[in-house]
C-alpha positions as CSV (number, residue, x, y, z in Angstrom):
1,X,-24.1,3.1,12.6
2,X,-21.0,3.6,11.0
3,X,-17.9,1.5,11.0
4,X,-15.4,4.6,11.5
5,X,-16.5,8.2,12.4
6,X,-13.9,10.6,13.3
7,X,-15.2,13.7,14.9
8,X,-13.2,16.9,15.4
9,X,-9.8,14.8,14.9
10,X,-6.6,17.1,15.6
11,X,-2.9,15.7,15.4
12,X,-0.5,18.2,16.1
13,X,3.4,17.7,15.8
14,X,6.0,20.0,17.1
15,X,8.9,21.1,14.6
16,X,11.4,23.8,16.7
17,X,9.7,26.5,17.4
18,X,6.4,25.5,14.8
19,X,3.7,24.0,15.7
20,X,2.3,21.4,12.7
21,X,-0.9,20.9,12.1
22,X,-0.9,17.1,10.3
23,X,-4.5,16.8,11.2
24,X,-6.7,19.6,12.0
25,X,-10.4,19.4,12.6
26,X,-11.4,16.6,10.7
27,X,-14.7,15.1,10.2
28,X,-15.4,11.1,8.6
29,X,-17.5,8.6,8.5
30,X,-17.0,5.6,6.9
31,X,-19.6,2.6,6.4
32,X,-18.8,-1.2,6.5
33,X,-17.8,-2.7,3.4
34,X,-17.3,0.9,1.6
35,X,-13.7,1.2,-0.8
36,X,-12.4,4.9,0.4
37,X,-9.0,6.0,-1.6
38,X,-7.8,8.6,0.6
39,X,-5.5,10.7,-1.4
40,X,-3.2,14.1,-1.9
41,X,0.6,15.6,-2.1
42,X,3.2,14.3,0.3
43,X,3.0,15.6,3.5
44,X,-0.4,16.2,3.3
45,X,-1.7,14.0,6.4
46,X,-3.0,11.0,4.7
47,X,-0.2,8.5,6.0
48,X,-1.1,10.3,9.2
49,X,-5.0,9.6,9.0
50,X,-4.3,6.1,8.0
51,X,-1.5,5.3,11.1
52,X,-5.1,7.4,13.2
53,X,-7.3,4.9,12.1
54,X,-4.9,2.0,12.6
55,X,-4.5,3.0,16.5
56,X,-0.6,3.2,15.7
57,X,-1.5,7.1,16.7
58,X,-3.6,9.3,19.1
59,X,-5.4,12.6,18.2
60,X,-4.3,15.4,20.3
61,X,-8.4,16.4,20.0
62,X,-11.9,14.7,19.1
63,X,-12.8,11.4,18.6
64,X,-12.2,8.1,16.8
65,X,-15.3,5.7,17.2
66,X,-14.8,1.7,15.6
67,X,-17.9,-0.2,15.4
68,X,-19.3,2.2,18.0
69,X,-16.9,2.6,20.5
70,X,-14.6,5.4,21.6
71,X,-11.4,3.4,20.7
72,X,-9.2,6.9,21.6
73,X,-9.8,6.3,25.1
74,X,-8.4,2.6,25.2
75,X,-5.3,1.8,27.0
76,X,-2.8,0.7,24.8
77,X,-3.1,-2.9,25.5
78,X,-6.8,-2.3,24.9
79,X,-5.5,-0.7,21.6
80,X,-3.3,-3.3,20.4
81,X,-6.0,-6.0,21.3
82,X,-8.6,-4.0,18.4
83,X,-5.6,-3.8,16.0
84,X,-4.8,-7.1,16.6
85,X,-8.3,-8.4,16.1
86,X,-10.6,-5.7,14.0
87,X,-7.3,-3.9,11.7
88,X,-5.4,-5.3,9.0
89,X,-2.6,-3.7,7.4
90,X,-0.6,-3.6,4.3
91,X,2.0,-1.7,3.5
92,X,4.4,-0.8,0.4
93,X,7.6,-2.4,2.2
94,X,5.5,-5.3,3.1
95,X,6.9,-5.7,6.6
96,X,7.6,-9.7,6.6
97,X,9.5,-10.9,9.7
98,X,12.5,-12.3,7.2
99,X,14.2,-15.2,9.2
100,X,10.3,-16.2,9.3
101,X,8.5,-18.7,6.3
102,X,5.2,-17.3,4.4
103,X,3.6,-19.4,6.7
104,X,5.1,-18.7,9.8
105,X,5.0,-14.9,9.3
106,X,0.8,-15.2,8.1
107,X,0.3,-17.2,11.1
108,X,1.9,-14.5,13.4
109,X,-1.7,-12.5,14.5
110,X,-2.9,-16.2,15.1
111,X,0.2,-17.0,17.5
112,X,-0.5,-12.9,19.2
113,X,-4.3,-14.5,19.3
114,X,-3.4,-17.2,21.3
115,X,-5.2,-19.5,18.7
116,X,-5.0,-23.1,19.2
117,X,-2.0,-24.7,17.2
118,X,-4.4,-27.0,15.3
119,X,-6.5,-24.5,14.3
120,X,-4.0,-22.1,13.4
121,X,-2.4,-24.4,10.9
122,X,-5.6,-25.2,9.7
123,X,-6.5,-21.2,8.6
124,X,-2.9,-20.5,7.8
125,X,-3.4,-23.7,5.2
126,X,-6.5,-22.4,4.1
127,X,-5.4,-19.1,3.8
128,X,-2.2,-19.5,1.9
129,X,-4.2,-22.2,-0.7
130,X,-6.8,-19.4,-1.5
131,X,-3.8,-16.9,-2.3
132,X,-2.2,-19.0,-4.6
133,X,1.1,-19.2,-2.0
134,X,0.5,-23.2,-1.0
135,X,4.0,-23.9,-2.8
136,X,5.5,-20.9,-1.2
137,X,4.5,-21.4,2.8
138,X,8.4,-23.2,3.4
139,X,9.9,-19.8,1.4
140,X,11.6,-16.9,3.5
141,X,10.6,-13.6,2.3
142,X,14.0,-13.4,0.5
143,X,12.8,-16.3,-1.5
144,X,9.4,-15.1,-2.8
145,X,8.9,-12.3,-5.7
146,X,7.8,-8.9,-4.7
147,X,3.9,-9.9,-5.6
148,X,4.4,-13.1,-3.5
149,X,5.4,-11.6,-0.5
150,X,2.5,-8.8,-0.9
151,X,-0.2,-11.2,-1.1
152,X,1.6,-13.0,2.3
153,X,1.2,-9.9,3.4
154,X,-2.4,-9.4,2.5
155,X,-3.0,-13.0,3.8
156,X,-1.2,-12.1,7.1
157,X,-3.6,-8.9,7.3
158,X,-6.8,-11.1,6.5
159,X,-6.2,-13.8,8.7
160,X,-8.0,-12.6,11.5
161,X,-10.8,-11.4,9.4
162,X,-11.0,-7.9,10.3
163,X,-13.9,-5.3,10.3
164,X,-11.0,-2.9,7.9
165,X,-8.2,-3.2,5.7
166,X,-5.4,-0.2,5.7
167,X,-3.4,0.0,2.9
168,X,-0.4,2.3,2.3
169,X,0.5,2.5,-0.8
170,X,0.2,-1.7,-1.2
171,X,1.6,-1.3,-5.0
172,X,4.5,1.3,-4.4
173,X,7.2,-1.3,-4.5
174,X,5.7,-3.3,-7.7
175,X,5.7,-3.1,-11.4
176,X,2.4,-2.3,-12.8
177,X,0.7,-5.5,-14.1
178,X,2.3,-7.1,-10.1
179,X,0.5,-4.4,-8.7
180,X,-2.9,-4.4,-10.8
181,X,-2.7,-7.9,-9.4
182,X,-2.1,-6.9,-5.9
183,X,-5.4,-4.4,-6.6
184,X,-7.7,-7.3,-7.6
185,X,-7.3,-9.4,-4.5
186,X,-8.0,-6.8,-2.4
187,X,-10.5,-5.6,-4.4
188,X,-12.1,-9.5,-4.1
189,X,-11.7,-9.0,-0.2
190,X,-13.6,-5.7,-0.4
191,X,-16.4,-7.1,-2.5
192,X,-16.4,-10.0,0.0
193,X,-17.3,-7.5,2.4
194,X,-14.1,-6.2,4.2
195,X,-14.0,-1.9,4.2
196,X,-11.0,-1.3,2.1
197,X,-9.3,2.0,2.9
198,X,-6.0,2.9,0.8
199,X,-3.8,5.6,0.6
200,X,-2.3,5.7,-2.3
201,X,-0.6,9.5,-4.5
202,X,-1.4,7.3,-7.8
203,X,-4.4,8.7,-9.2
204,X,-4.8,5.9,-11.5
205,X,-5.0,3.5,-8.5
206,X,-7.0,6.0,-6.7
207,X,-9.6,5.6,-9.8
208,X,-10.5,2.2,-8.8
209,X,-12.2,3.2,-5.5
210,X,-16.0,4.4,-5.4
211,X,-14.8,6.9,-2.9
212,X,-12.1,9.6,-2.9
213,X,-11.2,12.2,0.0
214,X,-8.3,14.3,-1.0
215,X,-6.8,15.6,1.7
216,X,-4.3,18.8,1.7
217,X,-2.7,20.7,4.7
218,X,-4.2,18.2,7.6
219,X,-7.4,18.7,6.0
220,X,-10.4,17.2,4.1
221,X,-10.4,19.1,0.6
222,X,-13.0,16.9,-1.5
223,X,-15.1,13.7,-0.2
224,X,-16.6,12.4,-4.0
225,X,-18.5,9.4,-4.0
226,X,-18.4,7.6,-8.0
227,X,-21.8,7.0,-9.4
């Protein structure tokens, strides 16, 4: 079974008098613990697809299956209960709370989760020691370097251990060897067993992922698998 299957996906948005179709009659599936790079020109409905598969969206047609269940027809407490506990994100502006510490804002899910406070401060230690942030949990966002608060980010998105990982363009706001840093420790979660899906319009980042759907006009162009 797979871990995502999309079937006959449509997301339509209305623009005046056009109709735009960001989506339009897409097919994917996507197995546990695969690294997709989903790829293409701006405006070509991969941030779109991404904000699908992260329930921050509903199709207008077909359906979105996650670990087997029809996750379109949730209510949207339903929904934000499977984001909370099945999706991480990371994005290129990070999305920190800022008056919040590293390890306040990576213990956030925990806190949505209702997790007992002992335990919570237990992961969020445990968590922020294997990203190499330990000396950084007192820091506000406005005190840590752009790499810092991206792998407080990627903790905050891990904490929960999710079934997938979305990221949007997780390097866009870094210099290259910050970035290729960024890349590693998600590519250690991915070969750890987390499905790694990225969107990224940096072919050289793109490179890195065994699988690459290019996606132009709402549509699926190419779906190439690296040997």
């Amino acid at each position: 079974m797979p871990l995502i299957e999309l079937t006959g996906i449509e997301r339509v948005f209305t623009l005046g008098d056009s109709a735009v179709h960001a989506l339009a009659d897409l097919d994917l599936s996507i197995a546990a613990g695969e690294y997709v790079a989903v790829m293409g020109a701006s405006g070509s409905g991969k941030s779109t697809l991404l904000n699908l598969l992260g329930l921050l969206d509903r199709p207008d047609a077909g359906t979105y299956r996650l670990e087997g269940r029809d996750v379109t027809t949730l209510s949207a407490d339903e929904q934000a209960r499977v984001r909370r506990e099945r999706i991480g994100f990371v994005f290129q502006s990070f999305h920190l709370v800022p008056r919040l510490t590293a390890a306040e804002n990576v213990a956030l899910p925990l806190m949505l989760a209702g997790i007992d406070p002992a335990e919570r401060r237990r992961r969020v230690g445990k968590a922020l020691e294997d990203f190499g942030l330990a000396n950084r949990a007192d820091h506000r966002p406005d005190q840590l370097s752009g790499g810092q608060r991206q792998r407080v980010a990627i903790a905050r998105a891990t904490i929960m251990q999710p079934a997938v990982i979305l990221a949007d363009e997780p390097t866009g706001n870094l210099d290259r060897a910050t970035g290729e840093e960024v890349v590693r420790l998600l590519e250690t979660l991915n070969a750890g067993g987390v499905t790694l899906i990225m969107v990224t319009h940096d072919a050289a980042l793109g490179a890195h992922a065994r699988r690459r759907i290019v996606m132009e006009d709402g549509r699926k162009i190419a779906d190439d698998t690296a040997p």
